[in-house]
N, C-alpha and C positions, 0 to 999 in steps of 0.2 A: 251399378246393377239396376237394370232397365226391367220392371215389371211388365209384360203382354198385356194392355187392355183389352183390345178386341172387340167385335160386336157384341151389344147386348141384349138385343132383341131378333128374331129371327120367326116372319112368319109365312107358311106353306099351305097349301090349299088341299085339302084332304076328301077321300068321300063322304065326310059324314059334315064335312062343312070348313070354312077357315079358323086356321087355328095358329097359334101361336109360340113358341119356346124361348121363354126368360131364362139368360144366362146370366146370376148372382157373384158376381167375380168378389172375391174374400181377397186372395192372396196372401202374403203374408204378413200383413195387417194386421189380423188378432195379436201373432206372434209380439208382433213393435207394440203396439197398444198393452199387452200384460207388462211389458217391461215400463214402459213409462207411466204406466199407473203404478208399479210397485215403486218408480223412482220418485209419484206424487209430484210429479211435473206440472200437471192443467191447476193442482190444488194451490201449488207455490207459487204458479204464474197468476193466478187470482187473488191469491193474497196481498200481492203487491201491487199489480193491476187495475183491479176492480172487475165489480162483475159487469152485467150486459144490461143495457137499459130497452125495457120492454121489449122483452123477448129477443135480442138483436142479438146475430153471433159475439160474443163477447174475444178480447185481446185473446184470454188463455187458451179460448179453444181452438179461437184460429191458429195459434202460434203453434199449438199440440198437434193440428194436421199438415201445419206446413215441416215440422217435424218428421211426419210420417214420410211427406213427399219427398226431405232429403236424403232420406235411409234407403229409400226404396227406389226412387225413380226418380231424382235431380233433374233439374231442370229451367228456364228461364220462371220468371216470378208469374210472365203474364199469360201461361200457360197453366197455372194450375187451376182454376175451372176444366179446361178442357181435359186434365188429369186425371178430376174428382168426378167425370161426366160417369163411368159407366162401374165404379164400387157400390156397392153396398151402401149405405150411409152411416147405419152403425158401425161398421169397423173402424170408422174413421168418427165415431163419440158424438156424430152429427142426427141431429132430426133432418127429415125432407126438408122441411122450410132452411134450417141452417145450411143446407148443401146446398139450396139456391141462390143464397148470401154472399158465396164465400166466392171473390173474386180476388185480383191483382191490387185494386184498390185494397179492401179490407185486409191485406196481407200487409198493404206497406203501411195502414194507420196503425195495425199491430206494433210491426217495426218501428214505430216512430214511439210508440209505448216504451218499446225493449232499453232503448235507449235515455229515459229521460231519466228525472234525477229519483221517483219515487222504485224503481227499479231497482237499486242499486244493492239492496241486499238478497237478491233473489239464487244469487252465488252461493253466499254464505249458507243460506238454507238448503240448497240443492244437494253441495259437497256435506251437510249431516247427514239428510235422507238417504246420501245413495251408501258414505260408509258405516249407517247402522242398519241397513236394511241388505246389503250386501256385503253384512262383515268384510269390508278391506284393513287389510293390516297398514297402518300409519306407520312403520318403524323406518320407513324408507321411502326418501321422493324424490323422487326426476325430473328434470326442468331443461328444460328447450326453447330455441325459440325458430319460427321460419316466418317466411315472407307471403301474403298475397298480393299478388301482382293482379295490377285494375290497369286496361287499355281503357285513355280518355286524358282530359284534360286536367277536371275537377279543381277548379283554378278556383270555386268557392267552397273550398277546403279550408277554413282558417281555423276549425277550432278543434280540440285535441279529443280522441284520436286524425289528427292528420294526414289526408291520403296524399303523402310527397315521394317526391326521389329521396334514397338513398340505400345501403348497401344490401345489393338485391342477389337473394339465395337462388332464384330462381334464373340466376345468370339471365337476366335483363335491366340492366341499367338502365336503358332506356323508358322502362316502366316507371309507374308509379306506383307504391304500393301501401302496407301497413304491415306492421311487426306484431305477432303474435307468438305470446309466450303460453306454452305448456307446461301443468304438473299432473305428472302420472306415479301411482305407486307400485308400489316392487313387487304387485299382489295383481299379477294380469296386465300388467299396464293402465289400468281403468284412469283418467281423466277428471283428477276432482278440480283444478283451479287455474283459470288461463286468465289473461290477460289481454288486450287489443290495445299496443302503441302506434304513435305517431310513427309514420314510416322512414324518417331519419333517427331514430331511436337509438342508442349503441346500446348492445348488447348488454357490456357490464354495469350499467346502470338500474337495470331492474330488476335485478335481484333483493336486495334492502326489502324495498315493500313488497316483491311477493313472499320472501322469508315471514316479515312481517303478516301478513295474508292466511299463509298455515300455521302458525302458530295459534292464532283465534280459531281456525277452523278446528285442525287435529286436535288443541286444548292441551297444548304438552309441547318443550320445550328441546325434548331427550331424541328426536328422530335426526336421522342421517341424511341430509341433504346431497345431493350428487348432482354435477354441472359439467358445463364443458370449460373448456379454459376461461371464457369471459369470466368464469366466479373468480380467477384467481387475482384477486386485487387487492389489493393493502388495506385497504377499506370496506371490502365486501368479506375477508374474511375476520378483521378485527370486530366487524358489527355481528357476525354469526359467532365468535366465541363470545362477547361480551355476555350473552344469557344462556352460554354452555351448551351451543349446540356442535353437531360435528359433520360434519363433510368427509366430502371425494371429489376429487378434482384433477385434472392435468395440469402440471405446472406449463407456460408459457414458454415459446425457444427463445426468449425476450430474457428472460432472469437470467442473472447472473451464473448461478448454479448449475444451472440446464450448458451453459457457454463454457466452464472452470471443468464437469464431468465428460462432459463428449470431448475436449481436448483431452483429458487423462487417458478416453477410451481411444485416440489417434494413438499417441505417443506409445503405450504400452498396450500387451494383449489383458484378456480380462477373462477369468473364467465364469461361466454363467452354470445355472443351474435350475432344470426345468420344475417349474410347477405347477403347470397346468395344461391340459391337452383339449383342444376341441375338433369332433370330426367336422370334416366339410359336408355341408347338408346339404349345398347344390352341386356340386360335383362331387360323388362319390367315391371317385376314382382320383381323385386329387391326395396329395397329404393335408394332414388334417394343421391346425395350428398350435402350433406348441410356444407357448409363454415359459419364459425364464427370468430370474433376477440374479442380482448378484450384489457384491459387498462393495460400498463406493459413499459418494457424500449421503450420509441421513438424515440428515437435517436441512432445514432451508436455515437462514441467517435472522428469522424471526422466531425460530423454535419447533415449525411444523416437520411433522414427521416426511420424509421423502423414500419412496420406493421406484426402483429402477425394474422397468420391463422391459423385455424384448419380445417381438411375436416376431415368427415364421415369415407366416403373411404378410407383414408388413413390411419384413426383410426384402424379400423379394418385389414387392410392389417398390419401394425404395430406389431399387437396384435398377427395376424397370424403366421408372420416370427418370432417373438419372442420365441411363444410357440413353431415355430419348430425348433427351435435353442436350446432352452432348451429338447426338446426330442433328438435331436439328443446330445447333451453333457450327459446327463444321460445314453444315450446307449452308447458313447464311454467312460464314466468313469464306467458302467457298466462291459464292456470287459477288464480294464485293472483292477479292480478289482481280476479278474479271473488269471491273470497273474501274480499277488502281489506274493512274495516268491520265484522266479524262474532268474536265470540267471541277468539281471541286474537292475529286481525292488526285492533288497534284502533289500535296507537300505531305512531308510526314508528318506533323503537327495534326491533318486535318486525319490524316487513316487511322494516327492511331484515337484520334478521340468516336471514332468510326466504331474501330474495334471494341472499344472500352465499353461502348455504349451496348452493343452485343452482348457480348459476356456477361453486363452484369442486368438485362435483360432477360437473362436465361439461366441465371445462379451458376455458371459455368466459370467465371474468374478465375479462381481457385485449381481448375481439371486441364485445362488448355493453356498450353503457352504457343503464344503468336512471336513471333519475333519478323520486325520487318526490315525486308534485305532490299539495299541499298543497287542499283548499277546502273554504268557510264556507256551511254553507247553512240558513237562518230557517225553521224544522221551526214551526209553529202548535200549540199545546198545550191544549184548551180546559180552563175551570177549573172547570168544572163537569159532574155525574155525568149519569147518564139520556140519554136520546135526545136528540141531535144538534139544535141549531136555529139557525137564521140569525143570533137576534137575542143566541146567548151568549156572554158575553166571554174572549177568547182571550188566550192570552198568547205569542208570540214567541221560541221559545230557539233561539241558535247552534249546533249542529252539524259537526264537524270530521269532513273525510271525506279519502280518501285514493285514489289513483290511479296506477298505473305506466305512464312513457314509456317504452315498447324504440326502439333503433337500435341496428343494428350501428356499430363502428366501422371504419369504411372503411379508415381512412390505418392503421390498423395491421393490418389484415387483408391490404392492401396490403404491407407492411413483411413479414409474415410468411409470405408466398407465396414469396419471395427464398430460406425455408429447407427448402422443402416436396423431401421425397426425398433430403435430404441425410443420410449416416451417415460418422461416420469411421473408416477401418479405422487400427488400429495394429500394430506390428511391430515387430522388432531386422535386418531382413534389408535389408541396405543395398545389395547392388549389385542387386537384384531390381528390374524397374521397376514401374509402378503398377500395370498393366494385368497382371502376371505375378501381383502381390500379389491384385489383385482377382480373377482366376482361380483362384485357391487357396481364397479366402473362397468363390466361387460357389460350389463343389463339396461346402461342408456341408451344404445340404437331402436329400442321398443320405442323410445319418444319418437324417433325419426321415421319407424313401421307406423304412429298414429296421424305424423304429418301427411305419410305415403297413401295413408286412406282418408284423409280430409283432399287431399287433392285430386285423387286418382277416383275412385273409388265413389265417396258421395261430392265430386268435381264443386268444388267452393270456386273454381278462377273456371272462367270469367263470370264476370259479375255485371248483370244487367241492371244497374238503377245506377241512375246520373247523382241522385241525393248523397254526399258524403252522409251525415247519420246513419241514414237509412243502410246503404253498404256496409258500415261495422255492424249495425243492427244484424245485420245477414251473418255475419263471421261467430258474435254471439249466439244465431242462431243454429248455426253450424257446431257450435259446441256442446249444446242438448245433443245434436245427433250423433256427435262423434261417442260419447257417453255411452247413450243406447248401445249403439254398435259394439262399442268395447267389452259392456256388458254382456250381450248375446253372447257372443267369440267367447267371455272369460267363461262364461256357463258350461257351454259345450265343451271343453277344452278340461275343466275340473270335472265333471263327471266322467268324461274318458278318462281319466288318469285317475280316478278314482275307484272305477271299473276296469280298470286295464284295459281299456277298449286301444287297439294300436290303430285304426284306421278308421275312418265312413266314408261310405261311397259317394261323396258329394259334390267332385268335381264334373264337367261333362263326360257323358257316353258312361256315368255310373265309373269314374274312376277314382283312386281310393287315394284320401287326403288323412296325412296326420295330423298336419297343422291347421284344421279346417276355421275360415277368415265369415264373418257376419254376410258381406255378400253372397259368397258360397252357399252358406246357408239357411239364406233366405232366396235365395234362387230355384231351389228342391220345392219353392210351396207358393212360385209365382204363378202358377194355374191354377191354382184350386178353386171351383166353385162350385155352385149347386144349380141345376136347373128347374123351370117350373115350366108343365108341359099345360097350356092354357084354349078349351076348348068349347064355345057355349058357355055352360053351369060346371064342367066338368073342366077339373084341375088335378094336377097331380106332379108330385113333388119328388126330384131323384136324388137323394141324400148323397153328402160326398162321403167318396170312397180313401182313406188315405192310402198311401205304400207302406211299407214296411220302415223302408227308411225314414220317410215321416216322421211315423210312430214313434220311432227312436228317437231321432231328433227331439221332436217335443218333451219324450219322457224325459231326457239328457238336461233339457232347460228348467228341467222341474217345474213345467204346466201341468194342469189339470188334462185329461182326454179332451173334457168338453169344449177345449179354446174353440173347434172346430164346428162344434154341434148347430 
């Protein structure tokens, strides 16, 4: 979300003399600034920091405006002077003089701040502030991780966080990136505790210490951890019960369990029973998803509790990929059909390791049988040179040629329809029932909705600085803003549902959002300013007018009138 700066100054030649109209552009400024003052951000970033020596913009405050400029108007580093050219200075916590300081340079000695070792607990203090000051319920936390992907070399990358290759979310392998893990609570999504790895990181590896991580934070032992399958490991879940905590998790199609129940589910039918229903919120006119379980292994073989789900949705998405997996292997064993006899598919030894390599390319093995057919065919060879004649003696040689039969195989495609949309959740949470387990698992895509606005949204990739430090410092800093943001969004979103408010006009052309997102709205109050009409001795000053919608807004976030005044 891209704020209008615009001209700030605008002057006209009038009959009573030249005169002048200053446009005070605010924007939604104040709005970000009440949030990260209640979240005591510039206080916690000085604490650890230090302050400013003789009068000189100090770390916290630049760090709090470069803040600003993430939420609101992202953008390269060495643009933000020219960003900060035509605000206000106080909405942005700055004197004149400190708004003439604040360049590209002074943003990256910040960043070099962010990152060093006196830094290091400014985490732990932030994720207090923000869930005593914004009552978040701890009973529940989500953990995530994705990728920022960095074009460049960064070949003096050696020391950890590491910007390397490896397994890239952003389907670029070819990048280089860094692993960034997320914890959010079940209370809004809101953002208490991330982490910044090296970018060949695995996944199941960082769970332990950030387990460890909230435990110091939240202060309690008893909350419900929830992951994606990387927690399920033999060691990541022996370390999370050792001090009695409990989980949610997908078991792996790797365990044994998961391999012993989906054959049970080929071989024989199963009855299922729904118990859950969700409508489709983007297509209305779809069916909605219906979750079912049913009675099958309940145990894993270490004692965890195991529950089997089916969705709808998944059935069909399943069923989809399937079918084009099989279209796509019948059109590439179509094409090399065509090429059987030629250069090195001559022998059947070579076609069929041809075919092999296909099918199990494409998970198709198992759906398609190839069978290849053999025939002899009497090729004429004449035995003598020169032009061609009726009466010259020929001689007859064999010829061995080659041909592929496709058919799918029915009865097992049949057989493994019976597993299509099934995943099993596991757990240690014993009087919880399925439908309560499976509620908790739903609620992890919110992680992937906070990725989807660190990338999209306030655009963290790409990343303009050569320094590795300095680019995690930015990913860091990127994490105050995601905060903010979450925060705004959870504010508006509990007063309407606490007010039954079902809608606000906040999308363009004033069209009506239920699930209104921090961009959104903060976009409704990226005009606001005030002008001063300047003439001679004579001044005169046009207060801002809000809308309606505004007004609500802000009451919704539970600000004072005056953020505006």
């Amino acid at each position: 979300m891209n704020t209008s700066q615009g001209r700030s100054v605008s002057r006209r030649q009038t009959p009573s003399g030249p005169a002048q109209i200053s446009t005070h552009l605010l924007g939604p400024y104040p709005i970000v600034a009440s949030f990260l003052e209640r979240m005591n951000v510039e206080s916690i970033l000085r604490g650890f920091l230090g302050g400013a020596r003789q009068g000189v913009l100090d770390h916290a405050r630049t760090l709090t405006v470069l803040i600003h400029n993430l939420i609101v108007s992202p953008g390269p580093l060495y643009r933000i002077a020219e960003w900060a050219a035509p605000l206000e200075p106080h909405v942005l916590g700055l004197t004149p003089a400190q708004k003439s300081a604040l360049n590209d340079d002074r943003v990256a000695r910040a960043l070099d701040a962010l990152v060093s070792e006196r830094a290091r607990g400014i985490w732990f203090r932030l994720a207090l502030r923000v869930i005593k000051q914004f009552e978040i319920a701890t009973d529940r936390m989500h953990f995530d991780t994705t990728t920022v992907t960095f074009h460049g070399k960064y070949e003096g990358s050696v020391e950890t966080p590491k910007i390397t290759h490896g397994h890239n979310k952003d389907h670029r392998p070819d990048l280089k990136q860094l692993l960034f893990g997320l914890t959010v609570s079940s209370d809004g999504a809101v953002p208490l505790h991330h982490h910044v790895h090296s970018g060949n990181t695995s996944d199941d590896r960082v769970h332990q210490g950030n387990l460890e991580d909230l435990r110091r934070i939240l202060g309690r032992d008893d909350f419900t951890y929830v992951a994606d399958s990387k927690l399920c490991t033999a060691d990541n879940l022996k370390h999370l019960v050792s001090y009695g905590g409990t989980f949610v998790t997908v078991m792996p199609r790797t365990w044994g369990e998961d391999k012993r129940f989906r054959k049970t589910l080929r071989e024989s039918k199963t009855r299922w029973k729904e118990i859950l229903r969700i409508p489709n919120r983007r297509r209305k006119d779809d069916p909605p998803d219906i979750f079912s379980t049913c009675v099958g292994l309940d145990k894993t073989e270490s004692g965890y509790r195991l529950i089997w789900i089916r969705s709808s949705q998944k059935t069909r998405d399943d069923r989809l990929y399937r079918e084009g997996q099989l279209r796509r292997a019948e059109a590439e064993l179509g094409e090399l059909d065509l090429k059987l006899n030629r250069r090195r598919l001559r022998s059947g030894p070579a076609i069929r390791r041809a075919v092999k390599e296909i099918l199990k390319r494409l998970g198709m093995r198992d759906f398609l049988e190839v069978k290849l057919k053999e025939r002899t065919q009497l090729i004429p060879r004449r035995l003598k040179r020169g032009r061609p004649r009726a009466i010259d003696p020929v001689r007859m040689v064999k010829r061995r040629t080659w041909t592929l039969k496709i058919r799918r195989a029915s009865k097992a495609l049949a057989c493994e329809k019976r597993t299509d949309g099934v995943f099993p959740l596991i757990t240690n949470l014993k009087t919880r029932s399925k439908r309560e387990v499976l509620l908790m698992y739903k609620y992890q895509p919110y992680v992937e909705k906070r990725f989807s606005g660190l990338k999209t949204d306030l655009e963290i990739a790409p990343v303009y600085l050569k320094t590795p430090s300095r680019a995690a410092a930015l990913v860091h800093a990127y994490f105050f803003a995601l905060v903010a943001a979450s925060l705004i969004e959870r504010g508006v979103r509990q007063s309407m549902a606490r007010e039954k408010i079902e809608a606000l006009p906040l999308l363009p052309e004033g069209r009506m959002t239920k699930t209104p997102t921090c961009p959104r709205i903060l976009e409704n109050f990226s005009g606001i300013a005030w002008q001063e009409f300047m003439r001679g001795d004579e001044v005169i000053a046009f207060p801002i007018e809000l809308t309606t919608t505004q007004k609500e807004v802000i009451r919704l976030l539970g600000l004072p009138p005056q953020v505006y005044k």
